[in-house]
C-alpha positions in Angstrom: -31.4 -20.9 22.6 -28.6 -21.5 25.6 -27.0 -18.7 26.9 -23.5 -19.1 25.8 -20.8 -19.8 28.3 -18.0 -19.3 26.3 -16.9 -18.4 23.1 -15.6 -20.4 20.0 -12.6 -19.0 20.2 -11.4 -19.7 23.9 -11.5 -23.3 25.0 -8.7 -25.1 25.9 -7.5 -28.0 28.2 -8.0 -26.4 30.8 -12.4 -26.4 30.3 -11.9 -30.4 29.7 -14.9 -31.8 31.8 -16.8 -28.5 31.9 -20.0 -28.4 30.8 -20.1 -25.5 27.9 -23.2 -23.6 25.9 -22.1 -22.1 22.5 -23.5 -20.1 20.0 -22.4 -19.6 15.9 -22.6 -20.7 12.9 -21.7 -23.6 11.0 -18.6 -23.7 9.1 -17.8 -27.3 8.0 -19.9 -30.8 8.4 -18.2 -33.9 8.8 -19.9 -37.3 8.7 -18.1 -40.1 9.4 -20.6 -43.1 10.2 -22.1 -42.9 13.3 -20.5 -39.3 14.4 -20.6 -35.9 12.8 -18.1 -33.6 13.4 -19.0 -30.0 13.0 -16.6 -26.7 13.4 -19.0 -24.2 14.7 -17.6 -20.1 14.2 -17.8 -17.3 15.8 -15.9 -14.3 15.5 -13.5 -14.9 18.3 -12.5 -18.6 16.7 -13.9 -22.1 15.7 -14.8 -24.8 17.9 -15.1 -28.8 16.8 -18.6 -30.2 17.4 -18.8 -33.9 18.4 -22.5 -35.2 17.7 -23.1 -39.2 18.6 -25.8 -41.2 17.3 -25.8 -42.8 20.9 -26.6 -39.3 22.8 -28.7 -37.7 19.9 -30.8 -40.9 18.2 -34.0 -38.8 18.1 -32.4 -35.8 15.6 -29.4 -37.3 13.8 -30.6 -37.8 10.9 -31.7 -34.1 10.5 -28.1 -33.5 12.0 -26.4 -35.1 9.2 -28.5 -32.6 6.9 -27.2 -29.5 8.9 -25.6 -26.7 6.4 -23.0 -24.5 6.3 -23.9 -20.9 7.6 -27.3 -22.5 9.7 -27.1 -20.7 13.2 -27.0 -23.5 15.9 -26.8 -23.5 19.8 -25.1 -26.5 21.7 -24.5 -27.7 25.2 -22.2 -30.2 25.9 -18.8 -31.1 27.8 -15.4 -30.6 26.4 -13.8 -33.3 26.1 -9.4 -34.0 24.8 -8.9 -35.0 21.2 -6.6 -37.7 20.7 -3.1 -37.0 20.2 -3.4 -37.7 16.4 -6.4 -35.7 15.9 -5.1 -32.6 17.3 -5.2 -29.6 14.8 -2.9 -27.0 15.6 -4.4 -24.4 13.4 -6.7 -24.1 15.2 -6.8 -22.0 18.5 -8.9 -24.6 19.7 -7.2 -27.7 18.2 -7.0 -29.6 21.5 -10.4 -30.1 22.3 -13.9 -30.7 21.2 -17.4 -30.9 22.7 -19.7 -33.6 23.1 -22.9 -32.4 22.7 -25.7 -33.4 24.9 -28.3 -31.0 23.0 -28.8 -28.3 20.4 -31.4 -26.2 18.7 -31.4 -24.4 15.2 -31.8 -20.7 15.6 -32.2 -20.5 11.9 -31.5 -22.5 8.8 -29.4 -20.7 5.8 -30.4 -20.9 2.2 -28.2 -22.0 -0.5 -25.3 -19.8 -0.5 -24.5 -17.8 -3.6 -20.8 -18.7 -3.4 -18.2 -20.4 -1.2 -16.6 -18.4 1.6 -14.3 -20.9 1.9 -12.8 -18.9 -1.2 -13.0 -15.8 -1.9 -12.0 -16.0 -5.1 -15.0 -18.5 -6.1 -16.7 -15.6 -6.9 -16.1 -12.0 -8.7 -15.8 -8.9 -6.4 -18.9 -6.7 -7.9 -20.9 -10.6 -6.6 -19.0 -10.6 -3.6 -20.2 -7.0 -2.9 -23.8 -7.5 -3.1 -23.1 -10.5 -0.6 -21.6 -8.4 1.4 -23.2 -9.6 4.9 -22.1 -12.8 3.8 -18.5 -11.9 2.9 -17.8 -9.8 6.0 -18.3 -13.3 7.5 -14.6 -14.8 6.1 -11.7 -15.0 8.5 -9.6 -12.3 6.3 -12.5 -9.9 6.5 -13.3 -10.2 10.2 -9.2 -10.0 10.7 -9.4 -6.5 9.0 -12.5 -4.9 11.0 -10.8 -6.3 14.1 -7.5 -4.3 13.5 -9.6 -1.3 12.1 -11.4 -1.2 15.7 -7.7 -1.8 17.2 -6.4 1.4 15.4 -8.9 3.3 16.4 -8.5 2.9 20.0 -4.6 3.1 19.9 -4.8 6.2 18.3 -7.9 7.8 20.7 -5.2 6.6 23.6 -2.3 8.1 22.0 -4.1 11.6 21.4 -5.8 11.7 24.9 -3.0 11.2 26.4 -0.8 13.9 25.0 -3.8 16.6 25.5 -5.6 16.2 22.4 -9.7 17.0 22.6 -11.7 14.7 20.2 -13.9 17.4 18.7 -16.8 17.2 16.1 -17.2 19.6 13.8 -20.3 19.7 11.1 -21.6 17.3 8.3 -23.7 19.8 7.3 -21.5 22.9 6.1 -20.9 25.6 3.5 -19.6 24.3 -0.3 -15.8 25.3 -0.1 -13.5 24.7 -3.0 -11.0 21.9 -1.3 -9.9 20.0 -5.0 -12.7 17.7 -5.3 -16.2 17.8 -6.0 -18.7 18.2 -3.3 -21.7 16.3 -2.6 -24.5 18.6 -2.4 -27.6 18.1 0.6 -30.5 20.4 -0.8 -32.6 22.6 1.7 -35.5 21.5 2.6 -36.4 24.9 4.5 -34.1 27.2 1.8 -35.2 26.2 -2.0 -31.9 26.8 -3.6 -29.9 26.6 -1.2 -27.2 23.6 -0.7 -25.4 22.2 2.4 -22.4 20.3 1.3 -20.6 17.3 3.2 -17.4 18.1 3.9 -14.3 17.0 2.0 -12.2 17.5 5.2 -12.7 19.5 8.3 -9.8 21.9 6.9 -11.4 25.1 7.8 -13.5 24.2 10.8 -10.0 22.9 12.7 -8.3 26.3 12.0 -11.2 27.7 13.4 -11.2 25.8 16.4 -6.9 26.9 16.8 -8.3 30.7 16.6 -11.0 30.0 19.5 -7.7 28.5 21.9 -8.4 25.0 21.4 -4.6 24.1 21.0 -4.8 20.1 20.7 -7.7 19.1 18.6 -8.5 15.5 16.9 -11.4 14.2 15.3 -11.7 10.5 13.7 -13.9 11.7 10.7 -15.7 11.0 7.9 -15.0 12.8 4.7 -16.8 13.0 1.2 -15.1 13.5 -2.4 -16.9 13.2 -5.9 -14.1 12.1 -7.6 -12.8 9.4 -9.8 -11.9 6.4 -7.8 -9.0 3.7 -7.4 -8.3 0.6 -5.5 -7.2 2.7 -2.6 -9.8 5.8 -3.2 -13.6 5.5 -1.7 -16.0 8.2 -2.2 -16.5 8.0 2.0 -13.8 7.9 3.6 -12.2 7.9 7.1 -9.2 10.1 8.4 -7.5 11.0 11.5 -7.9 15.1 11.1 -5.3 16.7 13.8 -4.5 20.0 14.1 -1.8 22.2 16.6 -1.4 25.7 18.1 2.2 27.1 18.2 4.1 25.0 16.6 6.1 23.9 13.7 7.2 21.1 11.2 9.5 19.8 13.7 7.1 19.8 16.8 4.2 18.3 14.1 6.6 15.4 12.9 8.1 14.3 16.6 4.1 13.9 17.9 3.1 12.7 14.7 5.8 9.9 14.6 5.6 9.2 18.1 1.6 8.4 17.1 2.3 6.4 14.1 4.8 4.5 16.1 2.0 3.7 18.7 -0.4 2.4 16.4 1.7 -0.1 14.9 2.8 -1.1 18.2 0.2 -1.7 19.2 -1.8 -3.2 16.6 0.9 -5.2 15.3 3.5 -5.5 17.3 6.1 -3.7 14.8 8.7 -1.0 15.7 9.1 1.8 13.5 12.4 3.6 13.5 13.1 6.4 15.0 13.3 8.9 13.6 11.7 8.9 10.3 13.8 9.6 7.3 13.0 12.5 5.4 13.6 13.4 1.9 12.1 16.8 -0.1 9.3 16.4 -2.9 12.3 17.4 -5.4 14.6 14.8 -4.4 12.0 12.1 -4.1 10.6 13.4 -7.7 14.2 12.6 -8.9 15.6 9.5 -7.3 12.2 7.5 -7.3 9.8 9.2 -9.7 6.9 9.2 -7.2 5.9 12.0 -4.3 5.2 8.6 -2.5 7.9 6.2 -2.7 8.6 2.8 -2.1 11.8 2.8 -0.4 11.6 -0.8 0.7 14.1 -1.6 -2.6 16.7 0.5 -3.9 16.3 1.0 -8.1 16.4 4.6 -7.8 16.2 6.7 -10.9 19.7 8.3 -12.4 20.1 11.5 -14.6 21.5 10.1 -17.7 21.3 13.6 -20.0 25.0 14.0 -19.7 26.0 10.9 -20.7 23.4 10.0 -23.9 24.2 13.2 -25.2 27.8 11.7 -25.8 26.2 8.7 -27.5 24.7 8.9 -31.2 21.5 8.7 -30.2 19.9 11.9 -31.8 16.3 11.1 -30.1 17.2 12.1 -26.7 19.2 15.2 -27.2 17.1 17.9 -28.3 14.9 16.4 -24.8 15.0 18.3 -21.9 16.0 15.6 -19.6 17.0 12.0 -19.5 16.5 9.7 -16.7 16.8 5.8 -16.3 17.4 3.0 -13.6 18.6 -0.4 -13.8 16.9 -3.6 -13.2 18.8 -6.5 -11.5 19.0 -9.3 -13.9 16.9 -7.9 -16.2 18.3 -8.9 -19.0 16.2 -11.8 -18.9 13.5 -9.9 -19.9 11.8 -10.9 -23.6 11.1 -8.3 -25.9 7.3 -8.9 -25.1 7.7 -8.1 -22.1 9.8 -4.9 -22.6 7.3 -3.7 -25.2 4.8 -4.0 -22.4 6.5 -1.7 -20.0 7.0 0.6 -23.0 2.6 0.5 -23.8 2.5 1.7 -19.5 5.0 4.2 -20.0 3.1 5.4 -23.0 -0.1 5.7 -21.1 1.6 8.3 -18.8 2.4 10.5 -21.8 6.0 9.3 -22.3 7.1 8.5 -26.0 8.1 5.3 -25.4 10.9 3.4 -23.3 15.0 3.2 -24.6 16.8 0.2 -23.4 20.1 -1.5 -23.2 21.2 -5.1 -21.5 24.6 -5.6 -20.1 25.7 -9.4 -21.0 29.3 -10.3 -20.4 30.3 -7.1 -20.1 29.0 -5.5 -23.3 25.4 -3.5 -24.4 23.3 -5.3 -26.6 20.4 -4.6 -27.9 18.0 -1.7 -27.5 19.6 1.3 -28.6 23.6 -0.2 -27.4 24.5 0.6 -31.5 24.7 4.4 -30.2 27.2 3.9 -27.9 30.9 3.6 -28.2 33.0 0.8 -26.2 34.7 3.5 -24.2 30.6 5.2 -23.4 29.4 1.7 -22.5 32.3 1.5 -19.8 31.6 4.9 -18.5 27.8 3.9 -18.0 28.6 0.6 -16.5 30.8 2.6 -14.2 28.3 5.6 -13.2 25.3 2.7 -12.6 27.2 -0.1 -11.2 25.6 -2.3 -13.9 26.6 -6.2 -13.4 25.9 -8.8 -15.7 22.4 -10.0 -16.9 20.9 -6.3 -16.1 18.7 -4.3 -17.7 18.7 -0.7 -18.2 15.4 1.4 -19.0 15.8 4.9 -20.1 13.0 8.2 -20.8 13.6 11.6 -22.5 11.0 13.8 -22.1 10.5 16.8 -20.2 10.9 16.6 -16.1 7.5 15.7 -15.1 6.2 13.2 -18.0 9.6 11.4 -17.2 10.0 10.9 -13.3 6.0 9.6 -13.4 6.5 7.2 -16.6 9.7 6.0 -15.0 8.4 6.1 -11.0 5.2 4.2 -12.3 7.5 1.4 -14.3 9.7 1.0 -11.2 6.6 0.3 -9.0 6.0 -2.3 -11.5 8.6 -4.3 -11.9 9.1 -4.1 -8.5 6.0 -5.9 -8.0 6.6 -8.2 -11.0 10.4 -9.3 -9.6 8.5 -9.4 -5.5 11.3 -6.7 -4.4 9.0 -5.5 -1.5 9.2 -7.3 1.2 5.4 -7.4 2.5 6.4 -7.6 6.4 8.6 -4.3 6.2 7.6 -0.8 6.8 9.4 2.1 5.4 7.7 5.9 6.4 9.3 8.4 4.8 8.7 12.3 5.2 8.2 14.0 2.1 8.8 17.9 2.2 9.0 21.3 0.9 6.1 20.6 -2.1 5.6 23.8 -4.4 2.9 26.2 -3.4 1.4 25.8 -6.7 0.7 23.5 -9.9 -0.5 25.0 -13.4 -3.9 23.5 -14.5 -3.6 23.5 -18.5 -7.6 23.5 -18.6 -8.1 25.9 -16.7 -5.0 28.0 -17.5 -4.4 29.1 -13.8 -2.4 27.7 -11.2 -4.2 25.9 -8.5 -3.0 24.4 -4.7 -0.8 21.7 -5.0 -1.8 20.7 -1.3 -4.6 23.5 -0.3 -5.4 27.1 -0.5 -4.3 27.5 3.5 -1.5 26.0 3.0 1.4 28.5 4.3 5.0 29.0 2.1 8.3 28.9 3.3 9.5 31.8 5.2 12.3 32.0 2.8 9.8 31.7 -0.8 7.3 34.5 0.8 9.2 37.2 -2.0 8.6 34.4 -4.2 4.6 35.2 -4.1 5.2 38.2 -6.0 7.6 37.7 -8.8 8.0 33.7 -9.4 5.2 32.3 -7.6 5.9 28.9 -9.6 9.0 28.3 -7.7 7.7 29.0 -4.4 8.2 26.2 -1.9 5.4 25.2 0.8 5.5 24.5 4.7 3.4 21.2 3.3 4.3 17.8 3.8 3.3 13.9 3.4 3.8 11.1 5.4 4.7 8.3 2.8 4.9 4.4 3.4 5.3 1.3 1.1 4.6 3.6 -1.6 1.3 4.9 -0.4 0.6 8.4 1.1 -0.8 7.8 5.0 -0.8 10.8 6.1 -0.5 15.3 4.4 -0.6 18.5 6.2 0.9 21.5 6.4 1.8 24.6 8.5 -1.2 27.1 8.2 -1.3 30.4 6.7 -2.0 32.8 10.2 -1.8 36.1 8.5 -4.5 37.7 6.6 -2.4 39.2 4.3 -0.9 36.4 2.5 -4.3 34.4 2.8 -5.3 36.7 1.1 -2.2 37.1 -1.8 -2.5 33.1 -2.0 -6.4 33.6 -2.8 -5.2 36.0 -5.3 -2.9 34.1 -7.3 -5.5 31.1 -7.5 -7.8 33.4 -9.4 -9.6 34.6 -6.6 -10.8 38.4 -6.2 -11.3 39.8 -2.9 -15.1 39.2 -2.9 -14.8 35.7 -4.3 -12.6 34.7 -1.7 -15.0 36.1 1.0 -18.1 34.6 -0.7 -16.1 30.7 -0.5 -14.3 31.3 2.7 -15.5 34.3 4.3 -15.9 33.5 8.1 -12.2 32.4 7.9 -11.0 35.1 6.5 -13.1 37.3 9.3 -11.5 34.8 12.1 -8.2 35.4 10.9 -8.2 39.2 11.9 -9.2 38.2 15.2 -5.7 36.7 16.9 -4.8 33.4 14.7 -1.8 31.8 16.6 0.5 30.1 14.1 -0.7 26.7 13.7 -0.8 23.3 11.4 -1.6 20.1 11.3 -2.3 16.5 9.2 -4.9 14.1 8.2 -4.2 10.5 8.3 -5.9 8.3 5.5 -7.7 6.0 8.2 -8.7 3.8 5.6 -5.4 3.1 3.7 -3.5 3.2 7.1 -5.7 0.3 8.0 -5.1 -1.3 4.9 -1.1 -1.3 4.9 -1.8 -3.1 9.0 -4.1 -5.6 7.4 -1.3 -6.2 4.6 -4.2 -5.8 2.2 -4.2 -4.1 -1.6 -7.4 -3.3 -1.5 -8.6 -0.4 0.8 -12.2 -2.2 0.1 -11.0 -5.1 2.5 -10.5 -2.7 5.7 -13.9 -1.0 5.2 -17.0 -3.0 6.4 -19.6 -1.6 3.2 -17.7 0.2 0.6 -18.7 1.2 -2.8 -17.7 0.2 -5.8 -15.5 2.2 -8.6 -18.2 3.7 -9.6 -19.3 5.0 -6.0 -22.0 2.6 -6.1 -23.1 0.4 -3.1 -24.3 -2.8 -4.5 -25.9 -4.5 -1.9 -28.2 -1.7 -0.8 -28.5 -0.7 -4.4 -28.0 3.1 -3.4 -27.7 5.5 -4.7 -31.2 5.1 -6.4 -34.1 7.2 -7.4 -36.2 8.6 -5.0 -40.0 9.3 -5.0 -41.8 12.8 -6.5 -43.2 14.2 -3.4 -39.2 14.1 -2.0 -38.1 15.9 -4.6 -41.0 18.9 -4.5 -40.2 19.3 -0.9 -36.8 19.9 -1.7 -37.8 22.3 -4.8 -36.2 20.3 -7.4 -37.0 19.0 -10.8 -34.7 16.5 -12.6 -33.6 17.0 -16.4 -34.9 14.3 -18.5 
């Protein structure tokens, strides 16, 4: 092997002459005649290869039988192309090397699908190829700018008097929302460490011993149900601050965000970042996380259907709707497919009227009066060729059927603009949400979670209505970021633990030594956890939050080229004092 000199990403005209020693693979073969043109790739780039029949007579003909992916390493002199062989897509596009000698580190086997093209095979294939896969230009991209947005935001937090600080794998099961993964005991039969969902309770801690500033770039385990942008591991940015409040949390946290795509990217944020409460975000876009990168916001209609004859939506307990831009187009196939989505999130179906010339037709237009159709036209600023999509239902099954319709379409009519970033704080989310199945409420963010100053009364009479000090950091329509001020006072942990169904001793069994460290001087405090992952993948300008992580797992928390998780051997198992069910 020669050492390599450069890499295959940094020639240029100014190495023409210089003898150069590379190392990579090979990602395309060329034969024209005499000559055989190879690009050889590295991470940092591709390099054209220039191999002669004069210079190499001994091996060319096993060099006109190299393969893509064999491992090679050249020496030879770079040399100009010719003007009309210059390929400016390449980083390297004005030169090549002659080479003068080579050796083959190691010859590749068939491949099981093209890099070239990724979609030449099917992900769950892809996935057990996963060494090779992680080889493609769009994949190395991605790690690249994960690695990039992990230093910019060490470097941001350092140098505003943040301490990285590690807190355990290995810790106590706590009820955080999700399922745990349980670690038996070796040494304790019985007994069950659990890998931690966050470091929620350990960062809390570490405001209580004076440790004011603290970061940690973290992994994080959830059993639970995944998505496109879910993985059973996952990555966040866990933050936490002494002293403080919403306002000192979102100027730091801002000014980081801000940094990292700077940085990474090159793109200003604005300054500052719009904010908007989880109400008014529930109502205008139907979503806790909205896209606000196009307008079709979501409009109360009750008022003005209950003039109409429409008897279906009046004895509902709201009516909402928003209008599509030339919508009108849209067949009746296609309509009764955005009703079948709408269905699936519990709506009863989807109402619609188009506006052509000036008039409703279709849909349910019969129930509305000329002078009704004027006032709607008015009150939506409906033009011509638009479309308007109604639900009655009550509040909730009607902002998520509607919010999940407008992500839709907006993806179906390309509304978002994929070079735009739009963060938007979302605010004031309710303490609590009822769980039908289990008939209690449970934390709509977490159990620590403090209320509003103002809602604290609220506790004890409607604790339903009772606003939190929580809060989201939204983008593009995905959630990047959630926190919250911190409950400080034992008290109200306490009430809060309380109205979750927990008696005293349950709450000291689950979350004891917090509940002890809390008598002992808690200064107020709060904080937010980024999703590293999904931050990553809104940079990378990916879909897929399985594209920004190196070795992921599938949707069913499976990892398919390791083939884990898998069964283990008998003896394992007896150490551990465990028997499986058959």
């Amino acid at each position: 092997m020669f050492k390599r000199t450069h890499t295959c990403g940094e020639l240029d005209k100014s190495n023409v002459g210089n003898e150069v020693q590379l190392n990579g693979w090979i990602n395309t073969v060329r034969l024209h005649g005499k000559v055989v043109f190879v690009d050889l790739r590295d991470r940092y780039g591709k390099t054209q290869l220039v191999f002669n029949e004069t210079t190499s007579q001994d091996d060319f003909e096993k060099i006109k039988k190299f393969s893509v992916e064999d491992v090679i390493s050249i020496k030879g002199v770079v040399e100009n192309r010719s003007d009309s062989t210059i390929n400016p897509a390449m980083e390297t596009g004005e030169i090549e090397v002659a080479i003068s000698s080579h050796t083959i580190l190691n010859e590749a086997a068939p491949l099981p699908f093209v890099l070239s093209d990724r979609n030449s095979a099917e992900e769950h294939f892809r996935l057990k190829y996963r060494y090779l896969e992680l080889r493609i230009d769009e994949l190395q991209k991605n790690i690249i700018i994960r690695h990039k947005t992990y230093q910019a935001t060490r470097d941001y937090l350092s140098n505003n008097n943040f301490l990285e600080i590690e807190t355990p794998v290995l810790m106590k099961s706590t009820p955080e929302g999700a399922r745990d993964y349980l670690v038996p005991s070796r040494l304790h039969h019985g007994k069950f460490y659990a890998l931690p969902q966050s470091p929620q309770i350990y960062k809390q801690i570490l405001m209580i011993s004076g440790y004011d500033r603290y970061f940690q770039i973290v992994k994080c385990f959830r059993d639970e149900d995944l998505r496109a942008d879910r993985q059973p591991e996952f990555t966040q940015i866990d933050i936490e601050m002494s002293f403080v409040d919403e306002e000192d949390i979102f100027s730091k946290m801002e000014d980081l965000t801000r940094s990292i795509f700077f940085s990474v990217k090159g793109i200003k944020l604005p300054k500052p970042f719009p904010r908007i409460t989880y109400k008014q975000a529930m109502k205008t876009y139907g979503s806790d996380k909205p896209d606000t990168r196009y307008d079709m916001k979501l409009y109360d209609l009750k008022s003005l259907t209950d003039k109409s004859e429409f008897n279906a939506f009046r004895s509902e307990e709201c009516v909402y709707g928003f209008v599509v831009e030339t919508g009108a187009k849209y067949s009746r196939k296609v309509i009764d497919e955005l009703t079948e989505v709408a269905k699936k999130h519990n709506a009863k179906g989807v109402a619609w009227i188009k506006n052509e010339g000036g008039k409703f037709n279709g849909g349910i237009s019969k129930f509305f009066s000329d002078s009704l159709q004027v006032e709607v036209i008015k009150y939506l600023n409906m033009k011509d060729g638009d479309i308007l999509l109604m639900v009655g239902d009550k509040k909730n099954i009607v902002y998520k059927a509607l919010g999940r319709l407008r992500v839709l379409i907006a993806d179906k009519e390309g509304l978002a603009d994929k070079n735009d970033y739009k963060p938007i704080w979302v605010t004031e989310f309710p303490m609590f949400e009822y769980d039908q199945d289990q008939d209690r409420y449970i934390a709509m963010h977490h159990p620590f979670t403090a209320p509003k100053k103002s809602d604290i009364s609220k506790l004890d009479t409607e604790p339903a209505n009772a606003l939190s000090r929580g809060y989201d950091l939204t983008m593009n329509g995905h959630e990047i970021a959630g926190g919250s001020v911190r409950i400080h006072s034992p008290e109200i942990q306490e009430k809060i633990f309380s109205l979750l169904g927990l008696s005293h001793d349950q709450a000291v069994e689950k979350f004891g030594f917090l509940v002890e460290a809390l008598q002992y001087g808690a200064p107020p405090h709060g904080g937010i956890a980024f999703g590293f992952d999904r931050l990553v993948m809104l940079l990378a300008g990916t879909k897929n939050i399985r594209d920004v992580i190196a070795f992921p797992k599938t949707t069913s928390a499976a990892s398919l080229m390791d083939d884990s998780p898998s069964h283990v051997e008998r003896d394992q198992l007896d150490e551990l004092g465990l028997t499986l069910k058959k």
